[in-house]
N, C-alpha and C positions, 0 to 999 in steps of 0.2 A: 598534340592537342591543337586547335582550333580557336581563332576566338573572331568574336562578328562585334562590330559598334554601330549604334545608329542611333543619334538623336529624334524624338519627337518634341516637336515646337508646338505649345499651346497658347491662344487667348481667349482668355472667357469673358463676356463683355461684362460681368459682374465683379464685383469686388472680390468675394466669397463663391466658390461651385466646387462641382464633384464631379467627373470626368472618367467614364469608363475607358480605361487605353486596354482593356485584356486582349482585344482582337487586333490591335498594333502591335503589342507584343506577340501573338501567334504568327503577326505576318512579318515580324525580322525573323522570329523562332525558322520558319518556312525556309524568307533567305537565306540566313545563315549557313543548311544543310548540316546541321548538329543534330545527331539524333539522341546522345546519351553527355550529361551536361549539366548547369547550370545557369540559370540568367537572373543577373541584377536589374533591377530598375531604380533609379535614384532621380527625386528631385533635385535640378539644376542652381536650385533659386532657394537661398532663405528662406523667404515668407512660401515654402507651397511642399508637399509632402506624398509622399508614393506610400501608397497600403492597400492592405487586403481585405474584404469585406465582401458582406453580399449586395447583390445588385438591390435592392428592396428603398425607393423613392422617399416610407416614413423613414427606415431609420437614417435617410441622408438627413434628414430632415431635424430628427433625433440628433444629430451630431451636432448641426448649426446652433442648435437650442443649447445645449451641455457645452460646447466651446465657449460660446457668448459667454455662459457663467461664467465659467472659470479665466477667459480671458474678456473682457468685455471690449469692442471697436472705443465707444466712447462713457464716459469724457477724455479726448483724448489726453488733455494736460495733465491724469494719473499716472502718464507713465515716462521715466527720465529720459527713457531711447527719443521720445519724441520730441521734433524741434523742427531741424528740415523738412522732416518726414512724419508722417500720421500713420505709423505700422507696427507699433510694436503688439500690439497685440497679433496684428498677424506671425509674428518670431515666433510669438508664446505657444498658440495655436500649431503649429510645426513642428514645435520640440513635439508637444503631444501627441499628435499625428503619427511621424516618424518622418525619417528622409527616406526609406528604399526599404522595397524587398528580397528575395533571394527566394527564389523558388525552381526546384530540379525540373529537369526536364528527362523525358523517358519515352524511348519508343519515338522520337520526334517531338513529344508535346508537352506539355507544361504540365507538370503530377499537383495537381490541384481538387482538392474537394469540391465536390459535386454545386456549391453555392457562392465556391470564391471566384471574385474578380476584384482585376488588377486598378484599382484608381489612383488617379492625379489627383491633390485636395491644391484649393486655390485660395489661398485668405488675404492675397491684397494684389489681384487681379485688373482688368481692364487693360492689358499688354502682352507684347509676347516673351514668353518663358520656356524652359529646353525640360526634358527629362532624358534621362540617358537609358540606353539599354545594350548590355555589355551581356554577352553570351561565349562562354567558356566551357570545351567540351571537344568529343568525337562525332 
């Protein structure tokens, strides 16, 4: 068995964004040279979250909306985490999210439904942050 690592470093000048990496992943998938396999992808960082989802710009949109609720940026003094730092809602926002996926790979390629792609979620952004991409396989 085989195994490939490769960090992708992202910064989105936004607090909050949503970051297609599916075609980063294709192209470690490619280095790698695993045709039959597995690959993780995990965000690096706390506050920011690796999932699957369709490429479709409302429901990014939809998400920001539905996070807000349930974890809201501000007022930030609602939340204990905060003092140093003004982020706990982005924490919260991540557990929801997820940290990684896990998606086979087959024939060389990533066995994925016809409308998923691979995102980065950003919720306390404006720096740079890793995501990992660990590919285990023949």
């Amino acid at each position: 068995m085989k195994s490939y690592r490769k960090e992708l470093w992202l910064a989105t000048p936004t607090r909050r964004a949503y970051v297609n990496i599916t075609s980063q992943v294709e192209l470690a998938l490619a280095e790698s040279g695993i045709r039959e396999g597995m690959v993780l992808v995990n965000a690096m960082h706390i506050t920011a979250s690796v999932f699957i989802n369709d490429n479709e710009s409302g429901l990014h949109s939809d998400f920001e909306k539905w996070l807000e609720k349930l974890a809201p940026e501000k007022p930030h003094a609602q939340y204990a985490h905060n003092g140093y730092e003004d982020n706990a809602d982005a924490h919260l926002k991540r557990q929801i999210m997820g940290r990684e996926v896990v998606v086979a790979i087959t024939e060389g390629k990533l066995d994925i439904g016809p409308w998923e792609q691979i995102f980065y979620g950003e919720y306390d952004g404006k720096r740079r942050k890793r995501a990992l991409i660990k590919i285990i396989g023949e």
